[in-house]
N, C-alpha and C positions, 0 to 999 in steps of 0.2 A: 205763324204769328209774325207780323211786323213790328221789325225794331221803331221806336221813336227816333227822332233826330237826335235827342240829346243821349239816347242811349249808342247810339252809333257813332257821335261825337266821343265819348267816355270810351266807348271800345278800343277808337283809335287813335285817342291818348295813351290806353294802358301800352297797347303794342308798340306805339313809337317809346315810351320809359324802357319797355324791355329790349327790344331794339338796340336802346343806347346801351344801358345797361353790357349786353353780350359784348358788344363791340367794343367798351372801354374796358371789360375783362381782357375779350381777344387783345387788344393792343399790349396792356400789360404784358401778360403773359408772354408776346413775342416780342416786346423790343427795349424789355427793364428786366436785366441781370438775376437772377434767381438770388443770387448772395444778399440782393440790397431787400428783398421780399421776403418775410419766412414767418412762418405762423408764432414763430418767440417771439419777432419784433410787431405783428399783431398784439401781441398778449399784451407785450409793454405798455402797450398803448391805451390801455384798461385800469393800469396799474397807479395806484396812488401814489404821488411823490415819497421817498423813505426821508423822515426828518434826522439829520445828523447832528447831534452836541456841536457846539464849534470846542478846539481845544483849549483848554486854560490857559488862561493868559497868563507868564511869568511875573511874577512877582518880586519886590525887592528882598535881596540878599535869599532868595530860595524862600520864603515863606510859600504856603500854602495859599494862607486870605492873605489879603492886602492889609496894612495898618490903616486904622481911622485917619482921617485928616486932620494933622495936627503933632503928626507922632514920627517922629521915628522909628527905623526899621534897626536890629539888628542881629547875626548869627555868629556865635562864636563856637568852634568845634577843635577840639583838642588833635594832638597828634594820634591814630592809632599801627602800630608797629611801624619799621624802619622806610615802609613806601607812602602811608599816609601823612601826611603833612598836618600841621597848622594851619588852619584858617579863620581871619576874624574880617566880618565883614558889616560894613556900617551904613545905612544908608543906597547900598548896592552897591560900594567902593569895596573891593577886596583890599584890606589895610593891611594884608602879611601876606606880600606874595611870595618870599623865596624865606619860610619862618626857621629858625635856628635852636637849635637843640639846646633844651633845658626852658626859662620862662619867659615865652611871647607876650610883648606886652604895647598898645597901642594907645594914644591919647587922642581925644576927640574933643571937640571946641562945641560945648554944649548946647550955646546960645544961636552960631551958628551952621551947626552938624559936619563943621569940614573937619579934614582932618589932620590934626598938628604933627604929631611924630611917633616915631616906633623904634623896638630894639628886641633884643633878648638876650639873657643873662643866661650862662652856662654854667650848672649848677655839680657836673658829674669829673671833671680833670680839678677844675679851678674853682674856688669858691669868688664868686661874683655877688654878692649879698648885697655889699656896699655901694656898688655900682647902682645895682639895683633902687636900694633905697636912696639913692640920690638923684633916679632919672623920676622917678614916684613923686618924689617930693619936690621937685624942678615943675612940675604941672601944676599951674598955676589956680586959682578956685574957680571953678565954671565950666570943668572938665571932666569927662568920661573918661575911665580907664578901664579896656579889656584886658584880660587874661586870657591863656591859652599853655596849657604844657605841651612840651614835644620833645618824647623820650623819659629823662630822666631831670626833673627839676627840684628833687628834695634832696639827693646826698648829702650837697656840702651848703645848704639854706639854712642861715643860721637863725637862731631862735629870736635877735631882735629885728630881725626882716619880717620873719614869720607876724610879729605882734605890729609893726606897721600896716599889714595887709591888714590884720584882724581890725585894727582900727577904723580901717577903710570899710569895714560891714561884714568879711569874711569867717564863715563858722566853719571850713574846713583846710583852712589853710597847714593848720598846726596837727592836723589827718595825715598829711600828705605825705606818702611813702616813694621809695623806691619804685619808678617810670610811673607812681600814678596818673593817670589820665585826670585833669581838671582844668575848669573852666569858671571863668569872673567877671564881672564887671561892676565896677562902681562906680561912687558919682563924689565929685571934690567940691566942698562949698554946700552941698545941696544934699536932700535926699532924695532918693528913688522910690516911686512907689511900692509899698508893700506887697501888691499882688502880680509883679512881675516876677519873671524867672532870674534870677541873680548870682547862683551859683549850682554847681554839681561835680563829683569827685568820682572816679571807679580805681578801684586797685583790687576788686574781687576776680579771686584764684580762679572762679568758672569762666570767666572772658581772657586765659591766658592762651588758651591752646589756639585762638583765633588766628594768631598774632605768631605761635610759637613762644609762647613765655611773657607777652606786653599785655598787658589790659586792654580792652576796647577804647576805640576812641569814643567821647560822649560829647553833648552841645548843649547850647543853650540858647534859645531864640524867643523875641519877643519884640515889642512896642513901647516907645519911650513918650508920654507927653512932652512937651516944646516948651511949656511954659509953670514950671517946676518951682522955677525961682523968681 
């Protein structure tokens, strides 16, 4: 039987594709490195891109979420034993960088979140109460005041310092024992919202052995509105 033209056309299409075909093997095969060739980097090449999270992006003063716009940021975390430190941080300004044993205390310019000044009173050789309650009450109305203990801030805190703090909105100031761990902030002139985090105390005997005999350190963080007052 005779082929048609177009059928002998097609034949010697197929054989010149195959043709190529072997010879662009052969070539491979002899003049492209075996390492750069291998049936895994086949495979890859099937393979669906793997989608990655990107990482969380940091946020101010260590939060988690971001505050709403509009707000201020802040974290206050007490001392816990003789290595951890005091830290209060406002806005992402760490405001007690090298903090001093007994009670950290930092002032903040409400209206506009910078920050005015800091100190700490030593509450455990020297009774500094007065000290205290005259840097408190030296901050003028339209200010934030953090707290922070570190170490030991109730020994020698006497009972009319303790009732200035209470003034200021504190329910456990007059708590507060030997090296308890606590943490504060209020507001001068103004109030704070109700359903912020405002204070926290620990002096419980199960968080001593952490530490060798200190309480845990504990914190307090949250979101301040801007426009309060």
């Amino acid at each position: 039987m005779k082929l048609g033209r177009h059928s002998v056309l097609r034949l010697f299409a197929f054989l010149l594709i195959s043709l190529a075909a072997w010879s662009l093997g052969y070539f491979v095969a002899a003049h492209v490195p075996q390492s750069t060739v291998s049936i895994a980097a086949l495979q890859e090449i099937g393979k669906k891109p793997v989608l990655r999270a990107p990482a969380p992006k940091r946020q101010k003063c260590d939060h988690w979420s971001p505050c709403p716009p509009g707000n201020f940021a802040y974290r206050i975390l007490s001392g816990g034993g003789k290595e951890r430190t005091a830290t209060i941080c406002f806005e992402d300004e760490q405001l007690v960088g090298e903090p001093g044993s007994g009670i950290n205390i930092a002032i903040v310019n409400y209206k506009t979140g910078e920050f005015s000044s800091t100190n700490f009173f030593h509450m455990w050789a020297h009774d500094h109460s007065k000290q205290m309650m005259d840097f408190i009450r030296s901050a003028p109305k339209g200010t934030l005041l953090l707290m922070a203990t570190q170490d030991d801030g109730s020994t020698r805190l006497k009972d009319y310092a303790k009732e200035l703090v209470e003034n200021l909105g504190s329910k456990e100031i007059k708590n507060i024992k030997f090296r308890s761990s606590w943490v504060f902030i209020a507001a001068k002139g103004f109030n704070l919202p109700d359903n912020i985090q405002r204070e926290k105390i620990n002096h419980s005997d199960q968080t001593k052995n952490r530490y060798k005999g200190w309480p845990a350190e504990i914190q307090i963080e949250g979101c301040i509105p801007r426009n309060l007052m």
